[in-house]
C-alpha positions in Angstrom: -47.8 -66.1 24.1 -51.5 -67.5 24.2 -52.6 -70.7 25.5 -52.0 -71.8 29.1 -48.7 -71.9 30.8 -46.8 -72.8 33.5 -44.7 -70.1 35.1 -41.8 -70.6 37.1 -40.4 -67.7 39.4 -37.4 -66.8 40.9 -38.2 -66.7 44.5 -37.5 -63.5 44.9 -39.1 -62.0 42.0 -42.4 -64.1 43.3 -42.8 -62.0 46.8 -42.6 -59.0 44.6 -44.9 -59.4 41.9 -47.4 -61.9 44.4 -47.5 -58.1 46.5 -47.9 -56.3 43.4 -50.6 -58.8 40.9 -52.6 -60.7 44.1 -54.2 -63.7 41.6 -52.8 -64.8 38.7 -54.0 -64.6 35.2 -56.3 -67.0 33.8 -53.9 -68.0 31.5 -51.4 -69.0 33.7 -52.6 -72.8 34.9 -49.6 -73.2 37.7 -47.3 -70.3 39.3 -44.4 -72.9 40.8 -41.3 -71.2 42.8 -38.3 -71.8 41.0 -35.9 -73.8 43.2 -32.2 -75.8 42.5 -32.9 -78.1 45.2 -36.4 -80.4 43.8 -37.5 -80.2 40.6 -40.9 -79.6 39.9 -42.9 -80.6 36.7 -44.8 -78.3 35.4 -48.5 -79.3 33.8 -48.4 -77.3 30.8 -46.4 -78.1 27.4 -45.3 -74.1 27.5 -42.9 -73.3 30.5 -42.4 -69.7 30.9 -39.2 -69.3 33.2 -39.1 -65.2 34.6 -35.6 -65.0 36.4 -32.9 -62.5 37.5 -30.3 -62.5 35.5 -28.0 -64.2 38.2 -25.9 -67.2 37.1 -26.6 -69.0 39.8 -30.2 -68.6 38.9 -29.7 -69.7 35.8 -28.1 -73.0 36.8 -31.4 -74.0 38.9 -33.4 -72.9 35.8 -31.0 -75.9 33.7 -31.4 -78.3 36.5 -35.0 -77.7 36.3 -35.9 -78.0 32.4 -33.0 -81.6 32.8 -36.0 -83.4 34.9 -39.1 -82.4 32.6 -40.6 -85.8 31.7 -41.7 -84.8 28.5 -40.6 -82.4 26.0 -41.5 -79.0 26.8 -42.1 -75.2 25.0 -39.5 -73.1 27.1 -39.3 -69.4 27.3 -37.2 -67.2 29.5 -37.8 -63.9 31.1 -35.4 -61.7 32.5 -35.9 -59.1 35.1 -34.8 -56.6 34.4 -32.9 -57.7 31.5 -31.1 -60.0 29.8 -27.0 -60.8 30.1 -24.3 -62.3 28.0 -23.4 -64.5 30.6 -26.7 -66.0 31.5 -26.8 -66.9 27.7 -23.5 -68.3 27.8 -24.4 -70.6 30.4 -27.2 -71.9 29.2 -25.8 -72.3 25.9 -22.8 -74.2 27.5 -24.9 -76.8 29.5 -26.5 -77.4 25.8 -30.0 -76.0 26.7 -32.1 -74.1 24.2 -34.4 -71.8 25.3 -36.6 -69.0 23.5 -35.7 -66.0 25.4 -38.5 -63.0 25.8 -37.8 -59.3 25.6 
């Protein structure tokens, strides 16, 4: 995906990949810890969400993307791969998301 992004992560996917990257990629303009509890706008119009596939994780990725002020690009990443469930969920609470593999 080119272009700059914002890129949420779950938390615990963040420790790991902080450890295992140091920096971020230029391309990545903000690296924002993916939480149920505040959202958090992202600054770029492509949102790049890498998550477990956990449905509990999921639901703070829906509560998320339901307080973006403006219309957003919105990919998802699952580590290490994608579930039926997780789709279902999202599809239930009526978000669409492209979803990365």
């Amino acid at each position: 995906m080119k272009g700059d992004k914002s890129v949420y992560f779950d938390e615990d996917l963040l420790k790991q990949l902080t450890f295992i990257m140091g920096g971020k990629p230029a391309s990545i303009v903000d690296v924002l810890q993916l939480q149920s509890r505040e959202p958090i706008q992202p600054s770029c119009e492509k949102v790049v969400f890498v998550v477990r596939p956990e449905l509990e994780v999921i639901r703070s990725v829906i509560y998320q993307k339901q307080f973006f002020k403006t219309e957003k690009e919105v990919h998802i990443l699952y580590v290490p791969r994608r579930t039926i469930e997780c789709d279902e969920e999202l599809e239930k609470a009526g978000v669409k998301i492209l979803v990365l593999i």
